[in-house]
Every structure is written in structure tokens, then in C-alpha cells.
C-alpha positions in Angstrom: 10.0 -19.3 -20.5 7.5 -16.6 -21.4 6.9 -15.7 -25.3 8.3 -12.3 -24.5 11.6 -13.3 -23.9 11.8 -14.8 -27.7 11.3 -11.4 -29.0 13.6 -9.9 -26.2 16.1 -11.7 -27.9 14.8 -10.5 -31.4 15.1 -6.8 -30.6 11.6 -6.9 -31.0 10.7 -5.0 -27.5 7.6 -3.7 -28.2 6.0 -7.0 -28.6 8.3 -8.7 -25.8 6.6 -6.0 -23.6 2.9 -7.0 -24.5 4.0 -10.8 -24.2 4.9 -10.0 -20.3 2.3 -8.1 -19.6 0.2 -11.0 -20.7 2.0 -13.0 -18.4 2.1 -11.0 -15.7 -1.8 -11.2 -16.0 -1.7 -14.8 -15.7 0.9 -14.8 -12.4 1.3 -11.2 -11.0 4.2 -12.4 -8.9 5.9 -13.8 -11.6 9.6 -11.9 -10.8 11.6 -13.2 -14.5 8.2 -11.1 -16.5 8.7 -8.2 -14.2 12.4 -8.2 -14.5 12.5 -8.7 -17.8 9.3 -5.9 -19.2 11.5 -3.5 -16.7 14.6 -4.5 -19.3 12.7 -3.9 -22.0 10.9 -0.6 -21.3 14.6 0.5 -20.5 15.6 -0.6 -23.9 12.8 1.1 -25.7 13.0 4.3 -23.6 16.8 4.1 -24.8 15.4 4.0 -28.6 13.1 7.2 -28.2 16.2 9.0 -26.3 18.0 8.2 -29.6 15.2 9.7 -31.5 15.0 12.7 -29.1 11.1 11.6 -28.0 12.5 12.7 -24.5 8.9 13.1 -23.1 7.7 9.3 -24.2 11.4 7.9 -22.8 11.1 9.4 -19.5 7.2 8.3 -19.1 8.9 4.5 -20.1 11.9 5.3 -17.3 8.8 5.8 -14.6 7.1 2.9 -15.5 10.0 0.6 -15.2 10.9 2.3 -12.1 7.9 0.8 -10.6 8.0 -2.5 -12.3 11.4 -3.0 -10.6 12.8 -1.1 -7.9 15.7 -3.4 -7.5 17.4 -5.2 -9.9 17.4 -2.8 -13.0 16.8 0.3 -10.5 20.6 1.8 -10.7 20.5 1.3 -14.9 16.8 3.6 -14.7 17.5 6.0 -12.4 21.1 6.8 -13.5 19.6 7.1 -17.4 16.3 8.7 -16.4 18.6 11.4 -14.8 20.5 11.4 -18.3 17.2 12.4 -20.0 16.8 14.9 -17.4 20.1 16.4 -17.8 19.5 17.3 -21.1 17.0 20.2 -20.1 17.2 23.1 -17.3 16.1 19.7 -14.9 19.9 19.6 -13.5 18.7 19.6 -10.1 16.4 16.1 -10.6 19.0 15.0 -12.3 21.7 14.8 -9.6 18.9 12.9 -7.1 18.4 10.4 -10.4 22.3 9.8 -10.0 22.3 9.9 -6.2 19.5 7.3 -6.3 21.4 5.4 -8.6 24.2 5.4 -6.6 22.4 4.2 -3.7 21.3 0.9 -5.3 24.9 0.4 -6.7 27.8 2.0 -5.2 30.1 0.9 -7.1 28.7 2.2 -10.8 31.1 4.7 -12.4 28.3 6.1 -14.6 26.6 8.2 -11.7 30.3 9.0 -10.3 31.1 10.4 -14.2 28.2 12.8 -15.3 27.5 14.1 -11.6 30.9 16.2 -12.4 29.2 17.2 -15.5 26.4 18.5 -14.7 28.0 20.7 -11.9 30.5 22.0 -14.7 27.3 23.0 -16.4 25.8 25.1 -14.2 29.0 26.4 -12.7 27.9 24.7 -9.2 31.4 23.7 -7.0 28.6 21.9 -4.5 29.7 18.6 -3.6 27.6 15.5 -3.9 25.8 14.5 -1.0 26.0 10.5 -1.5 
């Protein structure tokens, strides 16, 4: 079990995330480090959305993105397009739920604030899924 996954459980992301990618170093293919730094970027982006560091959180939701684009890839893609509903970045926003969509049908989160953002900007076009 890698040293990051102690501090994982801590709540202590920042130094879970420089605990995998120390092990990721020492075995690039190991797939429970690279799951779980994806996990924890997503966490920490969470944190600076909460402190409306929008900018930082998104550049964390990209970099998990490519860390792992399967497991974790509906939880990033449906709250990266969260962060960029916030702004006048509707349209990317709808794609970030679409794509989220796409590597699980069946979340309701996507299905929810897809609605919303169309109520927003007065838009009656449907969702392509």
C-alpha cells in the first residue's frame, strides 16, 4: 500500500499527491497510484472550487483527466463542467456533462444541471447524448 494512501485517508491530499507521484516514479504502471492521485487532485480541486480559486481547480480537473481517463473520468468531467458553468463557458460545459455522460450513463448529476444551464441561457436545444 503506497504512503499516499495514509494521508488520503487523513484528508491530507496535498501530501497523498506527492506520496503517488513518488510512486508512480518508482512503477509508472502502477494503476491503484494513478487511480488514487486522480482521486485526490479531484478532491483538492473540490477545495479550491470552495474557495473560488476557479483557475487552479480547473488546471487540477485537466490533470486528473489525464491521469485517469476511466475510472474517476465521469466524477472530473461532470465537475470540471460545474467549474465551467460558473462563467460565460456554458457551451464547454454541456460537452463536460456530455462526456460525463458517456463514461456513465446512468449518473443523474450530468442529467440534472444540463437543464440548468439551458434555463440560463434561455436555450430550448436539446441534448445531443
Amino acid at each position: 500500500m503506497p504512503l499516499g494512501f495514509v494521508f488520503q485517508c487523513l484528508g491530507n491530499y496535498d501530501k497523498a499527491i506527492v506520496e503517488y507521484k513518488k510512486a508512480m516514479q518508482f512503477d509508472p504502471n502502477m494503476e491503484i497510484a494513478r487511480t488514487d492521485l486522480a482521486f485526490c487532485l479531484i478532491k483538492q480541486a473540490m477545495l479550491l472550487e470552495e474557495n473560488h480559486s476557479l483557475s487552479e481547480a480547473q488546471a487540477i480537473y485537466e490533470q486528473a483527466r489525464k491521469l485517469d481517463p476511466n475510472k474517476q473520468s465521469a466524477i472530473i468531467h461532470n465537475n470540471l463542467a460545474n467549474l465551467l458553468s460558473y462563467g460565460d463557458r456554458r457551451d464547454e460545459a454541456i460537452r463536460e456533462y456530455t462526456k460525463s455522460l458517456s463514461f456513465n450513463p446512468k449518473c443523474d448529476l450530468p442529467t440534472i444541471n444540463v437543464p440548468s444551464i439551458y434555463a440560463w441561457t434561455k436555450s430550448t436545444m436539446p441534448l445531443k447524448v
